[in-house]
TORKOL-4160 file (C-alpha; in steps of 0.2 Angstrom, whole numbers, padded with zeros to 4 digits, m for minus):
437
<pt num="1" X="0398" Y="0192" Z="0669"/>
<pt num="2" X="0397" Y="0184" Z="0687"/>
<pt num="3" X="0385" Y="0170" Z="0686"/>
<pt num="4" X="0371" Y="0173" Z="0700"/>
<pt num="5" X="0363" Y="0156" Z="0697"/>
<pt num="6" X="0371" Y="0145" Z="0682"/>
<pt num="7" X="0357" Y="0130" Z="0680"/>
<pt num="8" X="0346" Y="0131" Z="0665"/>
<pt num="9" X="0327" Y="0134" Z="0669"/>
<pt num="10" X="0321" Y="0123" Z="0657"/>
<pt num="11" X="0327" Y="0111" Z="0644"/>
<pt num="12" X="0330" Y="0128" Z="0635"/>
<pt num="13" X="0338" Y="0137" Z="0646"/>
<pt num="14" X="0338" Y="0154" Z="0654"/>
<pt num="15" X="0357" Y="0158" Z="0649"/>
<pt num="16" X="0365" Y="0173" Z="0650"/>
<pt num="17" X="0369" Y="0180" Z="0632"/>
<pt num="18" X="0378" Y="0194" Z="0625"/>
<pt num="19" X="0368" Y="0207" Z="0617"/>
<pt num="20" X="0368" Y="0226" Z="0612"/>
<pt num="21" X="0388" Y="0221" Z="0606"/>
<pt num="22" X="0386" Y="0229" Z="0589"/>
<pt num="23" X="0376" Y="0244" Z="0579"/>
<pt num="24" X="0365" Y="0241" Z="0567"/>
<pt num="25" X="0357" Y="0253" Z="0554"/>
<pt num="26" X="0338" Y="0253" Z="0559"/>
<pt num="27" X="0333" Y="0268" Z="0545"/>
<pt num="28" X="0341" Y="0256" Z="0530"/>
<pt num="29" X="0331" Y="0239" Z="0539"/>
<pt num="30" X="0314" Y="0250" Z="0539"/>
<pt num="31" X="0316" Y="0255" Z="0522"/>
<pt num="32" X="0318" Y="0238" Z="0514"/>
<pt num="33" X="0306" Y="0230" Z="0521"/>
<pt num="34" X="0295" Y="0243" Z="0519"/>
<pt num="35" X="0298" Y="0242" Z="0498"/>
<pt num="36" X="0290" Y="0228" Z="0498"/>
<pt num="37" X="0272" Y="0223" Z="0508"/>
<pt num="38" X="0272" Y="0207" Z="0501"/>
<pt num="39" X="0287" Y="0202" Z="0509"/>
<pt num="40" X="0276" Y="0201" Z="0525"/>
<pt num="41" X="0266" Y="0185" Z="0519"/>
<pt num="42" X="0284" Y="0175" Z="0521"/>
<pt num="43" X="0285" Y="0180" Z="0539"/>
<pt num="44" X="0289" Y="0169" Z="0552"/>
<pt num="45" X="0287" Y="0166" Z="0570"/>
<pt num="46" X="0303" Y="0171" Z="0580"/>
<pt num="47" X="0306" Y="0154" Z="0588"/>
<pt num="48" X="0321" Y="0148" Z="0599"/>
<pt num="49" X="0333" Y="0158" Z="0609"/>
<pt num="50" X="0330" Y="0177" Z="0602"/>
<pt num="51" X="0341" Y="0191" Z="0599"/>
<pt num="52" X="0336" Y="0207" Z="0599"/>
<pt num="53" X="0340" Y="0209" Z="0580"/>
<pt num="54" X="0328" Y="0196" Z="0577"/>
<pt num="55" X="0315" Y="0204" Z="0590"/>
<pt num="56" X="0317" Y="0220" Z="0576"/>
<pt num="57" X="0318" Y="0213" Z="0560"/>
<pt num="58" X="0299" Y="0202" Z="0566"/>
<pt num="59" X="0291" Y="0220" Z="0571"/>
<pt num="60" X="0296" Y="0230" Z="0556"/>
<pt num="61" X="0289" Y="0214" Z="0545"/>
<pt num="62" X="0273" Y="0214" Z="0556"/>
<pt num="63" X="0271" Y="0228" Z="0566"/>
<pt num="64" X="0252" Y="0235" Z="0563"/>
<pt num="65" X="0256" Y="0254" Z="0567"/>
<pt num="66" X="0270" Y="0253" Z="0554"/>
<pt num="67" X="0261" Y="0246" Z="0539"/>
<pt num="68" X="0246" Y="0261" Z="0545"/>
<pt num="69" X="0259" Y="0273" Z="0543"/>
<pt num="70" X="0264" Y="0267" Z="0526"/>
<pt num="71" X="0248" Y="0271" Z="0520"/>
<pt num="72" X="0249" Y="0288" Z="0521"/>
<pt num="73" X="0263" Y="0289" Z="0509"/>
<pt num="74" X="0252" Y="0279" Z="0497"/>
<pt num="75" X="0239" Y="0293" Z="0500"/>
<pt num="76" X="0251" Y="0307" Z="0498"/>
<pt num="77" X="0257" Y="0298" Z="0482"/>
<pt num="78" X="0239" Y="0298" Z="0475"/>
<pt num="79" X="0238" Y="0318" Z="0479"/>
<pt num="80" X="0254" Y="0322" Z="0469"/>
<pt num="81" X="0247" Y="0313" Z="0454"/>
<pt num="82" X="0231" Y="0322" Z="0457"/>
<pt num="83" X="0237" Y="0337" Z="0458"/>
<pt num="84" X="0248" Y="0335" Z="0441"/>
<pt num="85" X="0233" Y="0335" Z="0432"/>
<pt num="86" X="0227" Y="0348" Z="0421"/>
<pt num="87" X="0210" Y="0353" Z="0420"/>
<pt num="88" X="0199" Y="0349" Z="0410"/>
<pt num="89" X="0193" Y="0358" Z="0395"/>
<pt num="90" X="0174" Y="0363" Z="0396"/>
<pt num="91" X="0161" Y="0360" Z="0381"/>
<pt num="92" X="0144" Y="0369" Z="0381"/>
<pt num="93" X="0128" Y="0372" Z="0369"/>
<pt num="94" X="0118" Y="0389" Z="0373"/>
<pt num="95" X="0100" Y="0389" Z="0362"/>
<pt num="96" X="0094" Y="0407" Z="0359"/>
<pt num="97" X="0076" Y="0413" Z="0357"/>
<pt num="98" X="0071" Y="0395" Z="0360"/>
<pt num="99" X="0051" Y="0392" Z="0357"/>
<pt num="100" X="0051" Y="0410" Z="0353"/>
<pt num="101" X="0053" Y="0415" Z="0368"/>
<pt num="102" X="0048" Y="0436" Z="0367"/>
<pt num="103" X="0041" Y="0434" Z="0351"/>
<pt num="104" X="0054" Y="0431" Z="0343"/>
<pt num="105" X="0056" Y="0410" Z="0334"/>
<pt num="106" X="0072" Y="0413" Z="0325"/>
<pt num="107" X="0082" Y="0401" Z="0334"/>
<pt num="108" X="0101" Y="0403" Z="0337"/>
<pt num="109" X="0112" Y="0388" Z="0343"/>
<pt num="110" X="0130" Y="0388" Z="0347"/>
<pt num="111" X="0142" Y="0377" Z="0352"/>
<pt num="112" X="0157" Y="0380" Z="0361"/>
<pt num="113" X="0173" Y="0372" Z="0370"/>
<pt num="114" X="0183" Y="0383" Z="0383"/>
<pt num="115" X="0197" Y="0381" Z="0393"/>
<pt num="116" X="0202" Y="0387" Z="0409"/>
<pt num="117" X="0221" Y="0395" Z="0408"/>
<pt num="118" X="0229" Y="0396" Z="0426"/>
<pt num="119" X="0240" Y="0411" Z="0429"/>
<pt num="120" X="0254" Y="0413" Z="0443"/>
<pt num="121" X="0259" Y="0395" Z="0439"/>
<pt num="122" X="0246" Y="0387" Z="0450"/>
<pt num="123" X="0247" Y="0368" Z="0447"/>
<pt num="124" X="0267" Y="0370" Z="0449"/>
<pt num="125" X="0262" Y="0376" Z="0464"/>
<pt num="126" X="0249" Y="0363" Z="0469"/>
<pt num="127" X="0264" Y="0350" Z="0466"/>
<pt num="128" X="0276" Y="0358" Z="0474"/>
<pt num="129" X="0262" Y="0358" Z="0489"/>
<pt num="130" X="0257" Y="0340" Z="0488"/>
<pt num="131" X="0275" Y="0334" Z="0487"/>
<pt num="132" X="0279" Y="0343" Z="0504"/>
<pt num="133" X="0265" Y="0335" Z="0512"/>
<pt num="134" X="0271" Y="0317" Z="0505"/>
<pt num="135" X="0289" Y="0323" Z="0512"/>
<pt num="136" X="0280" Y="0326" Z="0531"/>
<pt num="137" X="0272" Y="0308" Z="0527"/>
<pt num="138" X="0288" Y="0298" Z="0526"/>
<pt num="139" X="0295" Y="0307" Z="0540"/>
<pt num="140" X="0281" Y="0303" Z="0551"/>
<pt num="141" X="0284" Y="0283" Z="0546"/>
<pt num="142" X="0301" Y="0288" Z="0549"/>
<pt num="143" X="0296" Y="0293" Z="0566"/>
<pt num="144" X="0284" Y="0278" Z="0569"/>
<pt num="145" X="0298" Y="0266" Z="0565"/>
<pt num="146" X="0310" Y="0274" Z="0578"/>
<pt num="147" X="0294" Y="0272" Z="0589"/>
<pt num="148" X="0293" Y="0255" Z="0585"/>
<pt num="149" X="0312" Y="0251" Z="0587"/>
<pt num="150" X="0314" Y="0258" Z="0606"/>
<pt num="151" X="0299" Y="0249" Z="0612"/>
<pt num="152" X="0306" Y="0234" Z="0604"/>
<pt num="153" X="0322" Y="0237" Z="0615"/>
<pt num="154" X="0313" Y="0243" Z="0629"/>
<pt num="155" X="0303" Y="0226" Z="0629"/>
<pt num="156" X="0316" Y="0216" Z="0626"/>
<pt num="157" X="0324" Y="0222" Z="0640"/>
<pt num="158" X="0309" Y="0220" Z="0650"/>
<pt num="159" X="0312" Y="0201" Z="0646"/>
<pt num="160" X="0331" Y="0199" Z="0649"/>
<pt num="161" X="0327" Y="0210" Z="0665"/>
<pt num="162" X="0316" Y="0198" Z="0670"/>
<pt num="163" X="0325" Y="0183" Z="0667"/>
<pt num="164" X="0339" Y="0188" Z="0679"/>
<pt num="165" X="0328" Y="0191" Z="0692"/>
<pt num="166" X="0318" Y="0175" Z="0690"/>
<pt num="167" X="0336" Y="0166" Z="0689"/>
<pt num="168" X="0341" Y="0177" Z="0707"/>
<pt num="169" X="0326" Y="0171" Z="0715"/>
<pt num="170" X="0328" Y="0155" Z="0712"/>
<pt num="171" X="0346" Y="0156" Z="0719"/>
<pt num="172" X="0337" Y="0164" Z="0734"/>
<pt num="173" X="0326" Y="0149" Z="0737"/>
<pt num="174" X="0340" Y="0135" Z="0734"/>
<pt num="175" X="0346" Y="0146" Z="0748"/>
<pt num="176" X="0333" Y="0145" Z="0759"/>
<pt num="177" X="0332" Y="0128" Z="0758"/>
<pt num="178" X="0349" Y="0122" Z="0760"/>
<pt num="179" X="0347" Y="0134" Z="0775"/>
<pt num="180" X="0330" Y="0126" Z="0779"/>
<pt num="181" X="0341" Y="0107" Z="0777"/>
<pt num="182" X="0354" Y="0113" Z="0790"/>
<pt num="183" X="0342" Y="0121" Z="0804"/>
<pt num="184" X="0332" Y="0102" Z="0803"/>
<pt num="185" X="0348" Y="0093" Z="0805"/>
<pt num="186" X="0352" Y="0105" Z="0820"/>
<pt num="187" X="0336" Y="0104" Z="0829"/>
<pt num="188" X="0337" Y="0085" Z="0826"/>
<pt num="189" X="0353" Y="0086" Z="0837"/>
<pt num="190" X="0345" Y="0098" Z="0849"/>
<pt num="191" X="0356" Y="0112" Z="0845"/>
<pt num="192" X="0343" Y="0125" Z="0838"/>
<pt num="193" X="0326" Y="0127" Z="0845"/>
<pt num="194" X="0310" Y="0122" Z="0834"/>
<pt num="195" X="0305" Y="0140" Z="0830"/>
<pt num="196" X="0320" Y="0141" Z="0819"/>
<pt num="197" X="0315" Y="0127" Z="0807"/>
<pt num="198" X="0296" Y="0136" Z="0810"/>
<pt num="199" X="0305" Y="0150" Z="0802"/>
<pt num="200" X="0316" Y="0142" Z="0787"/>
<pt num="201" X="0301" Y="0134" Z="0785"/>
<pt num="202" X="0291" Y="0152" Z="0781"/>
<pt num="203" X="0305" Y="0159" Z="0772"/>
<pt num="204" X="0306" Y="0143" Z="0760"/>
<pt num="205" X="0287" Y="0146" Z="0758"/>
<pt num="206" X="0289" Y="0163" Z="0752"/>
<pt num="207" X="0303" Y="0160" Z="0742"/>
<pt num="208" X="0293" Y="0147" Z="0732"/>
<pt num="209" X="0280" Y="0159" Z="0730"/>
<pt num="210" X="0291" Y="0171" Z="0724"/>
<pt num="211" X="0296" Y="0162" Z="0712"/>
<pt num="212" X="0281" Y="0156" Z="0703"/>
<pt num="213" X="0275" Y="0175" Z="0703"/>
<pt num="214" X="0291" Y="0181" Z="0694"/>
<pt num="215" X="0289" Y="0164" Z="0682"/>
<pt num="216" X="0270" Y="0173" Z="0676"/>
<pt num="217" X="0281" Y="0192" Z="0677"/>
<pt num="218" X="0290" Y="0185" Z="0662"/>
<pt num="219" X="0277" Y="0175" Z="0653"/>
<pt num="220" X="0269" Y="0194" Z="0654"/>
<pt num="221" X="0284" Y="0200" Z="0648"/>
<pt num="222" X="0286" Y="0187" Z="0633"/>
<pt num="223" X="0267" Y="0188" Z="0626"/>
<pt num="224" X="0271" Y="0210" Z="0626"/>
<pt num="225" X="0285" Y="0208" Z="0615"/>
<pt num="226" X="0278" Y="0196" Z="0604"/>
<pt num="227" X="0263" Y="0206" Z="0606"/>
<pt num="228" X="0274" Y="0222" Z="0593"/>
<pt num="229" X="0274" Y="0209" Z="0579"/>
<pt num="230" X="0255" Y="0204" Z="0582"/>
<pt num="231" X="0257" Y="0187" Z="0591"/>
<pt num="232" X="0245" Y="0183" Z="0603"/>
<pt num="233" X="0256" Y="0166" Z="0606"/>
<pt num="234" X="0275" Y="0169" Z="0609"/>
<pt num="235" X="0285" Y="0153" Z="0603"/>
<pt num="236" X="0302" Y="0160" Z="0607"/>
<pt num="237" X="0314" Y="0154" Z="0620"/>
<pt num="238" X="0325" Y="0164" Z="0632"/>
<pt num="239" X="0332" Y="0181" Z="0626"/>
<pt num="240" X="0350" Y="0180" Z="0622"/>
<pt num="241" X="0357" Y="0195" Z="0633"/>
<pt num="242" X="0370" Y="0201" Z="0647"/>
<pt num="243" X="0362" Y="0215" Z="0654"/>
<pt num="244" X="0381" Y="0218" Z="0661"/>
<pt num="245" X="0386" Y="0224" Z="0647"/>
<pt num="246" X="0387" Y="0242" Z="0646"/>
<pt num="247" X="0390" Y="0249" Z="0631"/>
<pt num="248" X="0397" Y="0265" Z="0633"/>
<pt num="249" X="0389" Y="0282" Z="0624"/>
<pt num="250" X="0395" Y="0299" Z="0617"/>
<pt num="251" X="0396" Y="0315" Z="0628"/>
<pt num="252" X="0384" Y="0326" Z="0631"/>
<pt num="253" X="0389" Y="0338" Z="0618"/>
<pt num="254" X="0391" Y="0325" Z="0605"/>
<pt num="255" X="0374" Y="0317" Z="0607"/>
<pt num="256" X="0366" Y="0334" Z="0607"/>
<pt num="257" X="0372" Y="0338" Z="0589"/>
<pt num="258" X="0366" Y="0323" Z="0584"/>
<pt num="259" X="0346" Y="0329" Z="0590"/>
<pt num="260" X="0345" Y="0336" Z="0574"/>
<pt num="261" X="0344" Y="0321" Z="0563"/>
<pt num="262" X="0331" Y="0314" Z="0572"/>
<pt num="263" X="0313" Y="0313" Z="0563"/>
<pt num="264" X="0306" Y="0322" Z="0575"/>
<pt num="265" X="0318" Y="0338" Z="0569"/>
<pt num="266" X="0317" Y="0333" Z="0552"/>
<pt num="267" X="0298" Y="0335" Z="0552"/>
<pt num="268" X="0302" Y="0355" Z="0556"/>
<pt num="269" X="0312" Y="0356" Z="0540"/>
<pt num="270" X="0301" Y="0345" Z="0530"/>
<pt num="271" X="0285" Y="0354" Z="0538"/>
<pt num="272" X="0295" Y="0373" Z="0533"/>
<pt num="273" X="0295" Y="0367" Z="0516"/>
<pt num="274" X="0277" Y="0362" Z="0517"/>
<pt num="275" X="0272" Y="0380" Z="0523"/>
<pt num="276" X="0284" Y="0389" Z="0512"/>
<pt num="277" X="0274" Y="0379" Z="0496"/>
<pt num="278" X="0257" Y="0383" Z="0504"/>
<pt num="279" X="0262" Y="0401" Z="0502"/>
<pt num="280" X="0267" Y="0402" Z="0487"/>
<pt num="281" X="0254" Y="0391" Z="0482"/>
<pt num="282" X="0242" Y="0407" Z="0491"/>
<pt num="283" X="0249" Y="0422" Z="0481"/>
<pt num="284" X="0248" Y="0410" Z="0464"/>
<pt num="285" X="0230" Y="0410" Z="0468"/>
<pt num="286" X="0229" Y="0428" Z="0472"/>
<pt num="287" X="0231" Y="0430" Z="0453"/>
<pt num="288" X="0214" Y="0428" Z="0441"/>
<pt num="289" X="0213" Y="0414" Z="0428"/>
<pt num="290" X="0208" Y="0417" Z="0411"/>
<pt num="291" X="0194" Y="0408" Z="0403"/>
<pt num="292" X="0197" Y="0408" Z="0381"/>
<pt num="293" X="0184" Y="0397" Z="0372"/>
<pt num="294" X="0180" Y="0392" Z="0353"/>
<pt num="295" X="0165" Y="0387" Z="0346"/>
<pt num="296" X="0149" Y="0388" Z="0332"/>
<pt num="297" X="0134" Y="0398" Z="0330"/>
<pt num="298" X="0120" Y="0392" Z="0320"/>
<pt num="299" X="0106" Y="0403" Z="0313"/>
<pt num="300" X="0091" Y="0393" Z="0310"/>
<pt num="301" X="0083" Y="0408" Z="0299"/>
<pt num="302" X="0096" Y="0408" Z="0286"/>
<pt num="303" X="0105" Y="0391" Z="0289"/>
<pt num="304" X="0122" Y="0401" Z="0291"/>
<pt num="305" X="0135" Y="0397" Z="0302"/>
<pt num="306" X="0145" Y="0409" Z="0311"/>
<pt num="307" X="0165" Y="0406" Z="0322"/>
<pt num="308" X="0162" Y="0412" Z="0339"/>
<pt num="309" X="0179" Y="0418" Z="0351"/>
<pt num="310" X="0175" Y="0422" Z="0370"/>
<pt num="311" X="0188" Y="0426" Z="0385"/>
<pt num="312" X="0183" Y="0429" Z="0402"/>
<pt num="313" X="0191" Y="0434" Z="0417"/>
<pt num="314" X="0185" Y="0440" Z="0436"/>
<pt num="315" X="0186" Y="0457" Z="0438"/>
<pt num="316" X="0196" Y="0459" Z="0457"/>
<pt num="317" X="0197" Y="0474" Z="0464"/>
<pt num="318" X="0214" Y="0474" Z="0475"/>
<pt num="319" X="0224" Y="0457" Z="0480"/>
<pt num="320" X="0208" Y="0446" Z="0486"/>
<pt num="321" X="0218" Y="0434" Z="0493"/>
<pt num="322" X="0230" Y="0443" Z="0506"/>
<pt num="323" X="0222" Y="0434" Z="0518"/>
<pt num="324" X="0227" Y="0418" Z="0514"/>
<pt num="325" X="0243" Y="0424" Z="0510"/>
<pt num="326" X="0245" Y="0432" Z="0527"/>
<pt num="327" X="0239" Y="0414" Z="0535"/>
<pt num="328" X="0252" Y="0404" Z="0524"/>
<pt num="329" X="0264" Y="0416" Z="0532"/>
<pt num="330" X="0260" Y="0415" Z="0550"/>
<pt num="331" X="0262" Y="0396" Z="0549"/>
<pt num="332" X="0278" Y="0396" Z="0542"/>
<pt num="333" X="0283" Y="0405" Z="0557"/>
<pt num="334" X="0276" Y="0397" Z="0568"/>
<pt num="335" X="0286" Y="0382" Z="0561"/>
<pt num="336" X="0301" Y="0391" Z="0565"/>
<pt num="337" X="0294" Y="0392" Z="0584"/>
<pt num="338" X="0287" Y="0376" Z="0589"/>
<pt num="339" X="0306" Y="0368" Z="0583"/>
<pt num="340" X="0314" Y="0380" Z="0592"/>
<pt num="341" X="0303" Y="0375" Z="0609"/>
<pt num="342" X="0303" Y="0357" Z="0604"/>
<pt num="343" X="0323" Y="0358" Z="0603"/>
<pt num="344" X="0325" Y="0365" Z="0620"/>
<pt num="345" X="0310" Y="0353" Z="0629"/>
<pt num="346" X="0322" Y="0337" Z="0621"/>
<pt num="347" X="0338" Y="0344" Z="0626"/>
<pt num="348" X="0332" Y="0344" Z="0643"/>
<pt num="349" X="0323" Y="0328" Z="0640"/>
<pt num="350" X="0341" Y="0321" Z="0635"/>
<pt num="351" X="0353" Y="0330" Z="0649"/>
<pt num="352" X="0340" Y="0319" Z="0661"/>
<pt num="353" X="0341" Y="0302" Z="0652"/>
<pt num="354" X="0363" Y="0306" Z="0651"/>
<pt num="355" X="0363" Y="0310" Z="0670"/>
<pt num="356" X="0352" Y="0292" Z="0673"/>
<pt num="357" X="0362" Y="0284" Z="0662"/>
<pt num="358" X="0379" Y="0289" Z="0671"/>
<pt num="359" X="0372" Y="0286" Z="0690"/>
<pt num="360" X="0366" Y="0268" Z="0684"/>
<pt num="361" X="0383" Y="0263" Z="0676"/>
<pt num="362" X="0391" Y="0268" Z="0692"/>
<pt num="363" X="0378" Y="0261" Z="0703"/>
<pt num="364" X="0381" Y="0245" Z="0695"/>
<pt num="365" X="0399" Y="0247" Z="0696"/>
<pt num="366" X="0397" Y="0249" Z="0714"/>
<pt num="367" X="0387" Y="0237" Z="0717"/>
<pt num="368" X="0395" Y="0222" Z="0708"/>
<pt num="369" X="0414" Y="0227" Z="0711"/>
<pt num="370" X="0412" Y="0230" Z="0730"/>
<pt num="371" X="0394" Y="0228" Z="0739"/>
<pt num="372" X="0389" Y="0211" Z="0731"/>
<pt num="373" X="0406" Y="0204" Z="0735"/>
<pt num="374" X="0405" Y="0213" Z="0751"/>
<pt num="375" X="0389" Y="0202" Z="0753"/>
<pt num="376" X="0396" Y="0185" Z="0749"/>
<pt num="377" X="0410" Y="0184" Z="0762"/>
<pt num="378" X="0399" Y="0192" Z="0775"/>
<pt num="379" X="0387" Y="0176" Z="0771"/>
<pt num="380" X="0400" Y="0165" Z="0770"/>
<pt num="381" X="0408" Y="0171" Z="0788"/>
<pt num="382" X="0390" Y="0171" Z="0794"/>
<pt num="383" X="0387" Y="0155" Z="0788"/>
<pt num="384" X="0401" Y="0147" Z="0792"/>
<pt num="385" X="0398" Y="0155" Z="0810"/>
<pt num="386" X="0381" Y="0148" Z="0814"/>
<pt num="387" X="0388" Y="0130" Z="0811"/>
<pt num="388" X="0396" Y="0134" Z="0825"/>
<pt num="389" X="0385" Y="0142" Z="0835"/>
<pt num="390" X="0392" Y="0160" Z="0834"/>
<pt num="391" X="0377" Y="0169" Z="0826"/>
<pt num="392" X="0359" Y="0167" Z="0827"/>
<pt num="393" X="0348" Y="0160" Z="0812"/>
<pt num="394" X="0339" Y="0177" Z="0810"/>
<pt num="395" X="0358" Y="0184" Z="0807"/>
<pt num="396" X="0361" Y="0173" Z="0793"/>
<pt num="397" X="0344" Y="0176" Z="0786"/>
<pt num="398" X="0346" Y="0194" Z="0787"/>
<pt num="399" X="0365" Y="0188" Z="0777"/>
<pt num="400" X="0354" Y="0180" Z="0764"/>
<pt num="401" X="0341" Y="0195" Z="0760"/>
<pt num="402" X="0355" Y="0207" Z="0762"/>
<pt num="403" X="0364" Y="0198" Z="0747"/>
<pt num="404" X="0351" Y="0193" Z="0737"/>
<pt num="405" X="0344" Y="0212" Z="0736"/>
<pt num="406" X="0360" Y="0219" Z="0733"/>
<pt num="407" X="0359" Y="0208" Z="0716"/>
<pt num="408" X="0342" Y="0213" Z="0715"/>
<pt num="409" X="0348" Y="0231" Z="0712"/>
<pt num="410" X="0359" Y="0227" Z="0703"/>
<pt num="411" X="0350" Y="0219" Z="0690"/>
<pt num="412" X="0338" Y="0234" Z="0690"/>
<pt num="413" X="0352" Y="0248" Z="0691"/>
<pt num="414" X="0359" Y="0238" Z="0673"/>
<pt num="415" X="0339" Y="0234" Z="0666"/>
<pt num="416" X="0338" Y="0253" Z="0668"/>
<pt num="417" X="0355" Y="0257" Z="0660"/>
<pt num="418" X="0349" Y="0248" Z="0644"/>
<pt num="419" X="0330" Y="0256" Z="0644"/>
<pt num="420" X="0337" Y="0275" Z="0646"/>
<pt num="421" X="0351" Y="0270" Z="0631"/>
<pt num="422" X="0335" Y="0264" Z="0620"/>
<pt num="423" X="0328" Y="0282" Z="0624"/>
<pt num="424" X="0345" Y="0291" Z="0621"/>
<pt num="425" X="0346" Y="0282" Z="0604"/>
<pt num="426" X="0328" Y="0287" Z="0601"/>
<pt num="427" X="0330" Y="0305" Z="0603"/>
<pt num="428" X="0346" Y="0305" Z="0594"/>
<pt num="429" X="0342" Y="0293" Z="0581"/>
<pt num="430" X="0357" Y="0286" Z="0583"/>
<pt num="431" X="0358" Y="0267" Z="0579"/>
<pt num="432" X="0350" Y="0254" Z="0589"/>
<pt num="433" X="0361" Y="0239" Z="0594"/>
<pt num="434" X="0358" Y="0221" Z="0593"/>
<pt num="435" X="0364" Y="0204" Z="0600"/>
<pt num="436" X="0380" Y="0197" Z="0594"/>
<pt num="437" X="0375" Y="0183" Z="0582"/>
């Protein structure tokens, strides 16, 4: 990387680091520390330089809209045990010609237990049904974790981003000054009129000013990383990154077969399995249950006891459920619909991010191989010029700005390299990548 500005801001630093060198595995990470929610009481503050493998690692362990998401997989956990249940088997105690009720005082008791016996093997079905609910549930964390991830990335770029520019800013107003330093001498000798100091003066003020503004851009910008592992107080350093490093992707083609393993897609399938259980679950239902129950009849008169054997069952008349049935159906289709939409919206979605991606790499290539360069000597000559008198002070100002915003652009042509990546990945579900420890 070509240093813009190589002093330290700080007793810690801003230095320029290496950082999305290697993949790393985020789906494994996630599901680890999610097997345990007690491994979250051990949590520590990211303090020092940070890598982004840290920035991760300290938003799964903390991240409140992760640990919400495991609780629906709890929930649907609870379900599936519910529905393996049984049910229950019914006792009941029916008097007869009780206080001689139509004249008639012999009374009769009975006692019976019945039990309800489900046809169309219905709680195989209710299982099968609550299982694909739990399925769509940890692919929804799944989801939420990706979610979690890019912002991560996204922020931590932010960050890096940021450092560059407050690093180029500063290079701007040493600069400024040193122009400011050469301009006093001259009008000291009488070889520049007063306005131009008037001037250097001005742009020195600005450059200060914008220097403190860009130093409260990244204080912003460290308080909302921190703020995706619920810190209200960052206590880490600078972020350890070279936003001039970019890391090359896979074609077109080869990133668009991978849109199918994201959770997004993976949802459809789970959610098809989901609506093929509710219809089955619909046409188990369509079919009666039989009620067979047991019990004792007592006849007060005589003192004799007598073995009672009931079944019931509802009369229907027709398949009473075809409603339902039809319902299930025309949600599994439409399944089969929304993926296919949703397939086509991403591709699209993605073709835009690949075209940014490409015009960013090669307006950074540009940029830094033969505009800034460019820049330099012309700034240089110009410089090297007005010592002598050849060229006017607003020409090696406009030197100076031309330079400094060609390294602008270049440090936001490579921020946004990084940031679509991050979305790439996301759509993909292809690995995130981390600092080089």
């Amino acid at each position: 990387m070509k240093q813009i500005f190589r002093r330290p801001l700080c007793a810690g630093g801003l230095r320029a680091r290496r950082f999305f060198a290697r993949p790393i595995n985020t789906c494994c990470i996630a599901l680890a520390l999610f097997s345990s929610v007690t491994v979250a009481a051990d949590f520590a503050e990211p303090r020092g330089d940070l890598t982004l493998s840290a920035a991760i690692s300290a938003a799964l362990l903390r991240n409140p809209a992760l640990h919400s998401a495991s609780f629906n997989v709890r929930i649907a956990d609870a379900q599936i045990a519910q529905a393996q249940r049984r049910l229950a088997p019914e006792v009941g105690i029916s008097l007869e010609n009780f206080g001689g009720a139509l004249g008639n005082d012999v009374l009769e008791s009975t006692l019976s237990l019945s039990q309800v016996i489900e046809l169309g093997d219905k709680r195989n079905r209710r299982i099968d049904t609550a299982r694909g609910s739990r399925d769509s549930s940890v692919i929804e964390r799944e989801a939420k974790q990706l979610d979690v991830l890019a912002e991560v990335t996204r922020r931590f770029i932010d960050v890096a981003a940021q450092q560059e520019q407050l690093l180029l800013i500063r290079r701007s107003t040493e600069l400024t000054a040193t122009t400011l330093k050469a301009i006093t001498q001259r009008v000291a000798a009488a070889r520049s009129p007063e306005a131009e100091k008037n001037r250097a003066t001005i742009a020195l003020g600005r450059a200060q000013l914008d220097e403190e503004h860009a130093r409260h851009i990244l204080l912003s910008a460290h308080r909302r990383l921190a703020a995706l592992w619920g810190s209200t107080e960052p206590n880490f350093g600078d972020a350890q990154a070279n936003l001039f490093a970019l890391p090359a992707v896979d074609t077109f083609e080869k990133l668009t077969a991978k849109l199918k393993a994201n959770p997004d897609f993976l949802h459809f399938a789970s959610e098809a399995r989901l609506r093929d259980a509710e219809w089955q679950l619909a046409q188990a239902e369509a079919k009666s249950n039989i009620t067979v129950g047991a019990g004792l009849r007592h006849f007060e008169e005589t003192g004799a006891t007598g073995f009672v054997v009931n079944m019931s069952m509802p009369l229907n008349f027709g398949n009473r459920n075809r409603d339902a049935i039809g319902a299930a159906a025309l949600r599994r289709e439409q399944v089969a619909v929304d993926e296919q939409n949703a397939f086509m919206t991403t591709q699209a979605t993605l073709f835009e991010f690949y075209q940014t991606l490409q015009q960013a790499r090669s307006e950074v290539s540009v940029l830094r191989e033969q505009l800034i360069p460019q820049a330099e000597a012309a700034l240089t000559q110009t410089r090297y010029g007005y010592e002598r008198g050849r060229f006017s002070y607003l020409e090696l100002a406009d030197a100076q700005r031309e330079l400094i915003a060609l390294q602008r652009n270049a440090i936001e042509s490579a921020a946004t390299y990084h940031r679509t990546r991050a979305e790439i990945e996301r759509l993909t579900n292809s690995s995130l990548t981390a600092s080089q420890d």
